[in-house]
N, C-alpha and C positions, 0 to 999 in steps of 0.2 A: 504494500500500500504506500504510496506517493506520500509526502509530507507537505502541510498548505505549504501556497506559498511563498517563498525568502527572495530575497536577493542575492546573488552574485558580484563580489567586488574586486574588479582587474585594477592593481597597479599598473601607473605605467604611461607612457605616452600613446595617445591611441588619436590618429585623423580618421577621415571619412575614406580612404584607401582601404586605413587597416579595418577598418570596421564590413567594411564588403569583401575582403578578401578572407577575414580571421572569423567571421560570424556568420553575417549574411547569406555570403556564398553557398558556405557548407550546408546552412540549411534549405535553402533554397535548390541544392542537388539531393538532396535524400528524400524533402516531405512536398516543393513544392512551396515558394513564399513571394509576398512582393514588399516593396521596399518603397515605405510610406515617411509622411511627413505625419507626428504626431497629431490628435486631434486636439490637445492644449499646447499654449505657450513652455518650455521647456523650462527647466530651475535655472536659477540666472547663473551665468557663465558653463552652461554645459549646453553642447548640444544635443540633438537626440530623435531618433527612429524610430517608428514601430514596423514591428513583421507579420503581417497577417499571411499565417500558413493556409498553405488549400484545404486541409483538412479540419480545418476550424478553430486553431491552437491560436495563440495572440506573444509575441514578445516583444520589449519595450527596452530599449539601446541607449544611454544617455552616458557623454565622455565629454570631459576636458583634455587638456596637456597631459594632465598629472594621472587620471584614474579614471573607471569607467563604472557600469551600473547594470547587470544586465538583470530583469525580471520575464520570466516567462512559463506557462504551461505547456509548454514541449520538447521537446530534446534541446540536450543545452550542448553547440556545440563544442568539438572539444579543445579548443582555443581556451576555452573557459572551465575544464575538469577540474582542475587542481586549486581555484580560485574560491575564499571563505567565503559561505553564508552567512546571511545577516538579518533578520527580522526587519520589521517596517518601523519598527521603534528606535534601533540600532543603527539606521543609516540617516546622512542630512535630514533636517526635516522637509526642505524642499523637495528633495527628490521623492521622500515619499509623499507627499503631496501631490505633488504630479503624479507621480505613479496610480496615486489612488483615485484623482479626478479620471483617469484615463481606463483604470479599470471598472469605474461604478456608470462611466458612461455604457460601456461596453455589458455590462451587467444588465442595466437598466431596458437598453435596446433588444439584449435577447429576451429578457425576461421580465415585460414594462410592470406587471403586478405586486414589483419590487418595492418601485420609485416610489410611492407613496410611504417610507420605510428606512429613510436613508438611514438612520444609526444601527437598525439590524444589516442594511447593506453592507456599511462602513465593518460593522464589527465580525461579521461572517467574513468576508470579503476574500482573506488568503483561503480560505477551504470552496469558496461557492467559484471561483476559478481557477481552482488546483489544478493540476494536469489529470487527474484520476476522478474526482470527487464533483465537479462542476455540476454535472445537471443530477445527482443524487441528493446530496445535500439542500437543493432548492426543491428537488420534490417533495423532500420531506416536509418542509413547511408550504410547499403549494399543495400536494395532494392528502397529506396525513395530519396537516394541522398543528406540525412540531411534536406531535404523540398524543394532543388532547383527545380522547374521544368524543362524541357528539359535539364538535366544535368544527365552526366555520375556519376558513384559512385567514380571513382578515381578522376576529375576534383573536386567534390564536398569536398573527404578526403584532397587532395591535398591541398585544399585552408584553410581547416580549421588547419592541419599540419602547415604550414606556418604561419597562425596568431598566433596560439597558442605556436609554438615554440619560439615567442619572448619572453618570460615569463613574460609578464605583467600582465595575469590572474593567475600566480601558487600560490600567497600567497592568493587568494580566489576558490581554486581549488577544496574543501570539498563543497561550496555553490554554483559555476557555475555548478558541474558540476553535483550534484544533483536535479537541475530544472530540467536534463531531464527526472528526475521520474525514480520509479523504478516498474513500475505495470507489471502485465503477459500479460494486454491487448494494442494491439499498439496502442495508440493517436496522430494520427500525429498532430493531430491541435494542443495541446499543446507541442508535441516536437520542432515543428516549431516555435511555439510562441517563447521556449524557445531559439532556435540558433538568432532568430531576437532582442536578448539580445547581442549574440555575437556580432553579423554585428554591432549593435552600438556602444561595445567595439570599437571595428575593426576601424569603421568612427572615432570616437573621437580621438582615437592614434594614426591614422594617420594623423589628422589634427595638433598634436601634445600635446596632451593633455594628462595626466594621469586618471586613472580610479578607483574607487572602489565604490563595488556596495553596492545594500541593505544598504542604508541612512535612517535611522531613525525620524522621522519626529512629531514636537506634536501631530500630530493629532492622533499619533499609529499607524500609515502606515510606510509603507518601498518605497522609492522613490527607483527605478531600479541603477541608479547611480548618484553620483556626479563626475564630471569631472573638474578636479585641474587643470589649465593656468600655465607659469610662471612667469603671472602678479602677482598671489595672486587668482584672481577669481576663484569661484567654484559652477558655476550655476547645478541645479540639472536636473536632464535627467529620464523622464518615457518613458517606451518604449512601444508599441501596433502591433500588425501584422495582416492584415486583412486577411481573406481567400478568394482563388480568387472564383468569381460570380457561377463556376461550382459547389462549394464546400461548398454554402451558398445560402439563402433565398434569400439573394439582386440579383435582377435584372440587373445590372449594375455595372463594375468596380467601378464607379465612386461613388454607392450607397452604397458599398461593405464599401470602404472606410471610406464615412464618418458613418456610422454606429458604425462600430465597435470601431473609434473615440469618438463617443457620449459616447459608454458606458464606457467608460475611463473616461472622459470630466464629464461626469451627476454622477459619484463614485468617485471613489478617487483622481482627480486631483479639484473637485470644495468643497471636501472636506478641501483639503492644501489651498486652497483661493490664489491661484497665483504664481508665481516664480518657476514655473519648465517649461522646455521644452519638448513637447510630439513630439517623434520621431514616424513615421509611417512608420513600413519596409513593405514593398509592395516588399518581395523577392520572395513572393510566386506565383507570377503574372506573367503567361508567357505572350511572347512580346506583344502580341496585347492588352490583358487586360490592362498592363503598360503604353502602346502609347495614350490610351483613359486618364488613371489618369494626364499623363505626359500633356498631350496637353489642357484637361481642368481646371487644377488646383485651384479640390475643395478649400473650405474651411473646417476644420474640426474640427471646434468649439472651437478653442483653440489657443490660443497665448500666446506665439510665436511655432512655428513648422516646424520642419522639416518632410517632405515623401521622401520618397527614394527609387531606389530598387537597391539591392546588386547582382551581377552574381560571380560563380565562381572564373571568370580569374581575378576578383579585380576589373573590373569595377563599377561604383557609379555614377547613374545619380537622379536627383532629385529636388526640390525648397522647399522655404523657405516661411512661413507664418508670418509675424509679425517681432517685433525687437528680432533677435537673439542673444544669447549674444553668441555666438562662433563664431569661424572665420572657415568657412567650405570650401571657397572658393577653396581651394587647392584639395580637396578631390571628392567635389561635381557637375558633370558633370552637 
């Protein structure tokens, strides 16, 4: 599976010679390219190309004297193998800039149901034009609604627009937002898994809490998040999303649950040997499934825990297992 995504950064002296002989060319005999004049003005003192491959790939060419920039979803050629990757955060801000006007036009164009969305555009962006991941990733929130069941695809963009535009996830916006994978084949389970990271962003910040995720932990594991108080406290948060009964072996909502709790529970949380909270989004659970977890309220082998299921419109109903160390009260129906 492709990685969203990055930048490539050549030292070096590079004209408009070396740039069609060391780049262009090569791509341009294997896949088939033409050799464009960017659709924005270029970062100041660089100039710069795009390459629209025949086969529907996009890459984006920008050099000085000194160093050059290449982004693109297609074979990189190999002029540029040995040349370090860089995130969109990591390189000028100009160039990423441009790079991102140039890619959310092209985004926008293939996919206009987008535009109404620009911060989900902005923040999906290196995975929704990945070389692998491109038109998966956007089906999932055009045809499946991001995981919600019985939900619209605008209700569902709608909601995620809104949380994300508060920018409490953009300085980890290379790491959320490549959980959702960048493969040719659609995985809803794991894409779902991945937004039931968001939703518990979402709950934590709303209860008032700060966020950053992927905490490092001795054992060599990554706890999903630590959520910062501002008492000082900073209990750790792993997150699990079960699949509802129709979409899994378990028999029952309720089986559903704690199952896929265990296998959290029996791996990597009995590994840490305590001090984390295991969040259960039960978002993927339409009403009737939820009203069974809601009203029996398993146990799911782990304390302290919150289950929860997230809708849409910002709704949050759920309960608590154990001593919690967060104060959810405010959030949690």
């Amino acid at each position: 599976m492709a990685r969203p995504l990055r930048f490539r950064h050549a030292p070096g002296r590079w004209t408009e010679g070396r740039v069609r002989a060391e780049v262009f060319d090569p791509l341009d005999a294997n896949l088939g390219a033409t050799w464009n004049r960017p659709w924005f003005k270029p970062p100041e003192g660089y100039d710069a190309r795009r390459f629209d491959v025949d086969n529907g790939d996009t890459a984006l060419f920008c050099w000085t004297d000194d160093e050059a920039y290449w982004l693109g979803n297609t074979e990189t050629p190999s002029s540029l193998w040995r040349t370090d990757k860089y995130g969109f955060e990591e390189v000028p801000t100009p160039v990423a800039e441009w790079a991102e006007r140039e890619l959310r036009a092209e985004l926008h164009e293939q996919s206009p149901w987008l535009a109404d969305y620009p911060y989900l555009s902005w923040f999906f962006l290196p995975v929704f034009l990945s070389k692998d991941g491109r038109w998966t990733t956007r089906d999932f929130f055009d045809d499946h609604a991001g995981g919600f069941p019985d939900a619209s695809r605008d209700d569902a963009l709608e909601f995620y627009e809104s949380f994300l535009s508060t920018g409490v996830l953009d300085d980890y916006r290379e790491t959320m937002a490549g959980k959702l994978g960048t493969s040719e084949q659609l995985d809803l389970t794991r894409m779902a898994a991945t937004m039931g990271e968001f939703h518990t962003a979402k709950l934590l910040v709303d209860a008032g809490y700060d966020v950053e995720p992927e905490i490092e932990v001795t054992t060599g594991h990554s706890i999903d998040f630590q959520a910062q108080a501002p008492d000082g406290q900073q209990p750790l948060v792993e997150v699990t999303r079960p699949l509802p009964p129709n979409r899994r072996s378990a028999g029952t909502p309720v089986a559903a649950v704690r199952d896929t709790a265990k296998t959290k529970t029996d791996g990597q949380l009995a590994a840490h040997a305590g001090g984390v909270v295991l969040f259960v989004d039960c978002s993927s659970f339409p009403d009737d499934d939820w009203y069974a977890v809601r009203d029996a309220r398993p146990e799911v082998g782990h304390r302290p825990a919150v289950v929860y299921r997230m809708r849409p419109d910002g709704r949050v109903a759920g309960y608590t297992k154990g001593s919690v160390p967060l104060e959810l009260d405010s959030v949690l129906d």
